[in-house]
Wavefront OBJ file of the C-alpha trace (Angstrom):
o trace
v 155.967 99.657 48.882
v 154.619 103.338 49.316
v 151.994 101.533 51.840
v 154.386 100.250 54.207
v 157.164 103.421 53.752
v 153.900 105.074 54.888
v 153.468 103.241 57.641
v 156.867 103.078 58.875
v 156.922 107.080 59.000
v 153.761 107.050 60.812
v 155.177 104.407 63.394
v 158.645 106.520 63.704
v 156.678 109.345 64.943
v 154.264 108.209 67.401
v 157.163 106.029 68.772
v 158.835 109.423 69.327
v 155.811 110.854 71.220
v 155.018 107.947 73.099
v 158.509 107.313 74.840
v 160.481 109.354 76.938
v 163.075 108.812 78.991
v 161.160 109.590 82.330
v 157.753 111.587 82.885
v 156.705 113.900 80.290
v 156.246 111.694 77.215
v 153.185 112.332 74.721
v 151.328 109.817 76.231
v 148.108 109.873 79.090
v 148.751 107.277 81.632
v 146.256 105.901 84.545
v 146.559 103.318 87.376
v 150.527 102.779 85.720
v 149.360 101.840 82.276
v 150.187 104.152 78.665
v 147.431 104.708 76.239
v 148.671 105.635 72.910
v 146.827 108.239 70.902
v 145.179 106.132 67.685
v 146.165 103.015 68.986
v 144.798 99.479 69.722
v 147.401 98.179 72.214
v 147.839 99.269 76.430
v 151.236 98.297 77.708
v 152.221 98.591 81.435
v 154.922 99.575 82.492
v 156.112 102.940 80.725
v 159.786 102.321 82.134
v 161.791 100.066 84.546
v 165.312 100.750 86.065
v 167.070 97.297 86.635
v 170.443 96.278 88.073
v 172.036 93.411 86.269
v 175.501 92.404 87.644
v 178.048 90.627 84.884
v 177.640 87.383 84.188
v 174.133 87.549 85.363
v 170.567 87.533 83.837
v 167.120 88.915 84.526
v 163.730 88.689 83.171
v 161.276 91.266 83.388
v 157.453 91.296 82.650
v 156.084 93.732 80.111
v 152.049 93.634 79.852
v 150.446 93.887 76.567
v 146.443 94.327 75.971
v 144.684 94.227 72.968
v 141.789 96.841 73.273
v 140.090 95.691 70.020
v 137.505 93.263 69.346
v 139.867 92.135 66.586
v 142.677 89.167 67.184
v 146.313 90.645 67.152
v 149.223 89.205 65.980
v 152.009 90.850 66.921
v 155.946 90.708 67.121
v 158.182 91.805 69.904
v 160.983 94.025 68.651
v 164.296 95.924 70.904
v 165.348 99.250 69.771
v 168.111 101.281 71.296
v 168.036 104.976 71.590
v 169.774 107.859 72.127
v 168.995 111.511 73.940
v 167.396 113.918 71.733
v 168.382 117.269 71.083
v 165.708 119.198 72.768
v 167.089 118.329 75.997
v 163.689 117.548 77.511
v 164.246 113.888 78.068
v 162.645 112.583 75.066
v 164.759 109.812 73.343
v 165.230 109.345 69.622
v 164.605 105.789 68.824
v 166.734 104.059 66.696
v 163.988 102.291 64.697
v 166.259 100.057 62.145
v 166.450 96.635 63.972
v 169.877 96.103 62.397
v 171.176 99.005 63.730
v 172.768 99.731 67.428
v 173.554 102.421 69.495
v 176.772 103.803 69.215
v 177.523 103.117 72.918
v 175.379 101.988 75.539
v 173.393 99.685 73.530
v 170.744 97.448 74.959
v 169.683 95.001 72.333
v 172.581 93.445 72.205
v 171.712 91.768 75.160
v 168.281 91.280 75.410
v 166.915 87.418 74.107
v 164.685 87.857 70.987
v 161.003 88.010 72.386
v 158.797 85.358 70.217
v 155.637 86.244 68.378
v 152.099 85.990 69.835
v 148.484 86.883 69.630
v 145.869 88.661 71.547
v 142.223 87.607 70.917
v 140.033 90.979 71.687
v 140.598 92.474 75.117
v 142.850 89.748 76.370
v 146.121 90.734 78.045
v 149.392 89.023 78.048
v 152.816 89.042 80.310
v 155.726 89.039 77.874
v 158.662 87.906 79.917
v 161.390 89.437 78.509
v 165.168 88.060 79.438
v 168.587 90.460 79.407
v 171.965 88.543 79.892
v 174.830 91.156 80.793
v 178.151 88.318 79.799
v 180.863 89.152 82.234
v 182.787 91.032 79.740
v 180.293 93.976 79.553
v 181.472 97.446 80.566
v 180.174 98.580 84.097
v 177.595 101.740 82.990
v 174.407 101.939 81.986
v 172.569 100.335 79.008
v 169.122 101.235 77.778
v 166.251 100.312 74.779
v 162.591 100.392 74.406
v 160.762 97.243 74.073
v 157.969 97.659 71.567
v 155.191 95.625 70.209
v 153.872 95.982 66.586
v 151.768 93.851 63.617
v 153.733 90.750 62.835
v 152.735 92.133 58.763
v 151.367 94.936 57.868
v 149.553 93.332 54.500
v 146.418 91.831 56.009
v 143.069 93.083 56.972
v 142.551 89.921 59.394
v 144.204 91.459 61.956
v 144.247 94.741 64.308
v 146.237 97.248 61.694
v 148.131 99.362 63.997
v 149.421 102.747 62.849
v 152.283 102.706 65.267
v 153.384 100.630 67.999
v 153.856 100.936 71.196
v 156.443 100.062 73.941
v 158.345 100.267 77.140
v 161.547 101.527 78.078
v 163.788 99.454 79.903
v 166.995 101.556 81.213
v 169.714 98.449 83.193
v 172.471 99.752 85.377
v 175.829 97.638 85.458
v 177.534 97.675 88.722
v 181.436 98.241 88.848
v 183.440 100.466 88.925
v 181.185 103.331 87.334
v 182.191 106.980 86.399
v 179.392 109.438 87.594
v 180.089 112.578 86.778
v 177.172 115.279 86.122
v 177.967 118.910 86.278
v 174.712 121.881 86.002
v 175.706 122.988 82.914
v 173.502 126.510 83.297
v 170.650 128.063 85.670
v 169.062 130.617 84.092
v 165.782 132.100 84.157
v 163.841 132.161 80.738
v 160.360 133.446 79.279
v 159.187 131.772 76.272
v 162.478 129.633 76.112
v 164.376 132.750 75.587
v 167.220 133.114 79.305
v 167.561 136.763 80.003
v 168.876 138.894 82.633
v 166.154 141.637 82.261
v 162.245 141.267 82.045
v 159.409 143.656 81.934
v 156.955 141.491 83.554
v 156.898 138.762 86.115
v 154.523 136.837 84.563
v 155.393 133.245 82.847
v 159.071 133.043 84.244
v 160.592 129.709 84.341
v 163.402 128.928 86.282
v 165.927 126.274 83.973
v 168.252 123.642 85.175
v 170.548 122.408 82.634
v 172.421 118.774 83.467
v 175.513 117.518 81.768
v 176.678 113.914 82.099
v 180.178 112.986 80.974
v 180.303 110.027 83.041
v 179.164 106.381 81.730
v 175.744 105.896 83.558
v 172.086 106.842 83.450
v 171.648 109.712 86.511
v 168.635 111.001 88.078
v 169.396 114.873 89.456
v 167.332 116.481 91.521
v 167.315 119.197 94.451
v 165.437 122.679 94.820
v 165.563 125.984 93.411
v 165.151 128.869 95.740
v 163.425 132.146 94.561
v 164.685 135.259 96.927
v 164.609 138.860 96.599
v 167.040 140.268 98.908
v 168.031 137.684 101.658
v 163.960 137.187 101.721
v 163.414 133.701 100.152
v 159.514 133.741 98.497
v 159.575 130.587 97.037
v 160.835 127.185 96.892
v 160.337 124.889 94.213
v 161.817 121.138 93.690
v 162.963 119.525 90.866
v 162.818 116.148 89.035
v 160.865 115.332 92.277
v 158.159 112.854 90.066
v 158.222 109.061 90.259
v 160.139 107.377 88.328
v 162.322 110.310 88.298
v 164.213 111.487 85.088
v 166.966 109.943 83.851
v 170.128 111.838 81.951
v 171.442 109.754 79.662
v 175.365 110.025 79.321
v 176.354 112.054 76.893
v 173.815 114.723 77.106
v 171.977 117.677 78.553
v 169.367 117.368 80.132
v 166.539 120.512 81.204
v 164.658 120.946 84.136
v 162.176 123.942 84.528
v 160.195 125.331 87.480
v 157.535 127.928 87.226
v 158.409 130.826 89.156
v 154.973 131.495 90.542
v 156.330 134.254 92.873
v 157.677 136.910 91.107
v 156.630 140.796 91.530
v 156.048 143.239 89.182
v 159.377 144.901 89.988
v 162.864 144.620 91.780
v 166.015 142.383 91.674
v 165.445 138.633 92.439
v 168.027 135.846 92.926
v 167.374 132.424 91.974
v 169.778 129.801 94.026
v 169.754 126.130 93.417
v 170.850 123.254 95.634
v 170.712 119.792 93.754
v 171.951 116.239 94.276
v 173.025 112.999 92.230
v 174.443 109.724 92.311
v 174.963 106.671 94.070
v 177.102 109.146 96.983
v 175.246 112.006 96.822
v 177.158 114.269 94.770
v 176.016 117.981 95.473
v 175.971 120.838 92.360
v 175.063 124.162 93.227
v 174.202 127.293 91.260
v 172.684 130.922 91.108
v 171.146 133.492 88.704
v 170.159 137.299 89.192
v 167.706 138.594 87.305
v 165.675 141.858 86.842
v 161.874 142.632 86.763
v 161.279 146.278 85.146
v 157.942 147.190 83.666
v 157.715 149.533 80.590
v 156.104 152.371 82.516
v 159.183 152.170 84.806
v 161.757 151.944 81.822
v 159.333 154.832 79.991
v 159.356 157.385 83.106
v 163.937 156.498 83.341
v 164.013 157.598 79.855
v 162.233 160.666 80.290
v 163.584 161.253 82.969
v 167.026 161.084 81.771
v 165.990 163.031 78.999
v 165.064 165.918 81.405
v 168.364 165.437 82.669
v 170.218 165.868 80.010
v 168.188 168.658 78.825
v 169.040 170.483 81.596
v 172.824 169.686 81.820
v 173.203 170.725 78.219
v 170.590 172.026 76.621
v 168.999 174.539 79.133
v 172.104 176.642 79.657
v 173.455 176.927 75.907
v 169.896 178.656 75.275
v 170.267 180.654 78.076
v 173.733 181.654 77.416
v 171.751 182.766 73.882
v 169.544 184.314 75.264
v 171.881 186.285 77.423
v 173.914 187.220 74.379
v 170.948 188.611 72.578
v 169.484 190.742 75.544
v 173.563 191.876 75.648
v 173.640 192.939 71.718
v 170.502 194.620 71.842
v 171.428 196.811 74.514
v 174.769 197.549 73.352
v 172.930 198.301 69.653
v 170.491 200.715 71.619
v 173.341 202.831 73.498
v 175.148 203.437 70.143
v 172.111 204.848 68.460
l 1 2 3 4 5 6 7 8 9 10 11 12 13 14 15 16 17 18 19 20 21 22 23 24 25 26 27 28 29 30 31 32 33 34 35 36 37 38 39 40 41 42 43 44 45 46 47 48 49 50 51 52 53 54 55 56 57 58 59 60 61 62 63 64 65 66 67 68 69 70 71 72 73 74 75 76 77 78 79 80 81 82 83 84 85 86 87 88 89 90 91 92 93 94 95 96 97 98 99 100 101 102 103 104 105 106 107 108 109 110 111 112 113 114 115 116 117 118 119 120 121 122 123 124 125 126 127 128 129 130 131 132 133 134 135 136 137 138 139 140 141 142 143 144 145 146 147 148 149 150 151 152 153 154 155 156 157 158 159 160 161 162 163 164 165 166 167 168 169 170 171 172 173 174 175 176 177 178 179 180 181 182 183 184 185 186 187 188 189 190 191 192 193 194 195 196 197 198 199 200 201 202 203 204 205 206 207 208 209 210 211 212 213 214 215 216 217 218 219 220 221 222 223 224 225 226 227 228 229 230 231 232 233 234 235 236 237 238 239 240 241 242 243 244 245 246 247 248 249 250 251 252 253 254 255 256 257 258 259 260 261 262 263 264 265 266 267 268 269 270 271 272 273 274 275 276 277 278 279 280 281 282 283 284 285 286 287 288 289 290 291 292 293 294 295 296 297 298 299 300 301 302 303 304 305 306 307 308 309 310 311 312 313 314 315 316 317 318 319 320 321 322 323 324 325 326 327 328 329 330 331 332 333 334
């Protein structure tokens, strides 16, 4: 019992790492292919975006290698999941197979993927089949296809501490509500958004997406860096391939490094971005402020000169001019 509650833990978390719902997962892929970190399996692809009308099926070909020299038997199992909280596009996978999503949920439609076995190094296509019935919503439905030991109580086989998988992400066409609004753009140093920063160094421009509509969208524009009416950089967002996806019913972040920036003045970050089946535009800006300490230090000062000599210069002078005054008037009485 403790063995496989173990094991179960360990597979929740590396499931977390591995998947995300676009680039940026915790994961090192080459030539299209995800290696996970401590284990045995290579699956190809990472994601796939597919349009399924109603009343219509698809199947779609998930490749799974066994890197061992050890035979694997292994089980294919359909999670849904939902956005995480970090807003950086990494999902939280639902792992109990009895439980859905509470909207938008894949495995519901997806035809239950039989078991199989991979003698060392060989590599099989695992068709798997998704029936949207006519009745389904128009919207977007999404799960991660994963692969893991059909048992975890023999030694005969390739004992996987985790397992490994693909997201699959199916739009619905119909009459779909897209609606994403940019939700902030701010400029931020060490996650922290500010108006005011000492140094230019290790800014990062932020672009926050909301979606209230029903449907997986993929923003994506360019953030313009400008000091004055002088732009000094441009920088593009969500540009990778496959691009992001925001789920609905979440934010989503964006960042750019601001590579640009000088060690003083007022800058003015303006974005221009783009969504959506009709190319929905969102727009946004941000002023900030670049002030290093020795400039802040030599202010201070020199407002305290200031106020020295608006207040306290001319009191002790006035003193002074009373005491000269007394002891001249004390010198003509004696």
């Amino acid at each position: 019992m403790f063995r496989r509650r173990f094991l179960a833990s360990i597979s929740a978390l590396a499931v977390t790492l591995l998947l995300a719902v676009g680039p940026g997962a915790a994961s090192a892929q080459q030539s299209g292919k995800t290696y996970s970190g401590g284990n045995a399996l290579k699956i190809s692809p990472v994601r796939q975006d597919v349009e399924i009308e109603p009343g219509k099926s698809k199947t779609i070909d998930v490749y799974v290698q066994n890197l061992t020299s050890t035979k694997a038997d292994l089980r294919g199992i359909v999670n849904d999941f939902v956005a995480g909280k970090d807003e950086k596009g990494q999902p939280n996978i639902i792992l109990d197979e009895n439980q859905a999503a509470p909207s938008h949920s894949l495995k519901q439609y997806v035809t239950k993927i039989p078991n199989f076995s991979l003698a060392p190094n060989e590599q099989k296509d695992i068709k798997v089949t998704i029936t949207i019935p006519m009745t389904a919503k128009p919207g977007g439905y999404y799960g991660a296809v994963r692969f893991a030991p059909q048992s975890t109580d023999t030694d005969k086989n390739v004992t996987l501490s985790a397992s490994v998988g693909s997201l699959v992400l199916v739009r619905v066409p119909g009459d779909i509500q897209e609606q994403v609004s940019l939700a902030s753009l701010d400029v931020r140093k060490d996650d922290t958004a500010k108006s005011f920063f000492t140094s230019g160094k290790d800014l990062k421009a932020v672009a926050r997406f909301e979606n209230t509509g029903d449907v997986q969208e993929q923003p994506f524009g360019k953030i313009a860096l400008k000091k004055g009416s002088k732009i000094l950089a441009t920088y593009e967002i969500n540009n990778t391939q496959p691009r992001g996806n925001v789920l609905p019913d979440s934010i989503r972040r964006f960042t750019a490094d601001l590579s640009n920036v000088g060690s003083f003045g007022k800058y003015t970050i303006e974005g221009n971005f783009g969504y959506g089946t009709k190319g929905t535009l969102l727009s946004g800006s941000k002023t900030f402020y670049v002030v290093p300490i020795s400039v802040i230090v030599t202010i201070v000062v020199a407002i305290i000169l200031v106020l020295l000599l608006i207040f306290v210069v001319p009191k002790m002078v006035r003193s002074y001019n009373r005491k000269i005054v007394q002891k001249a008037t004390s010198s003509k009485r004696k």
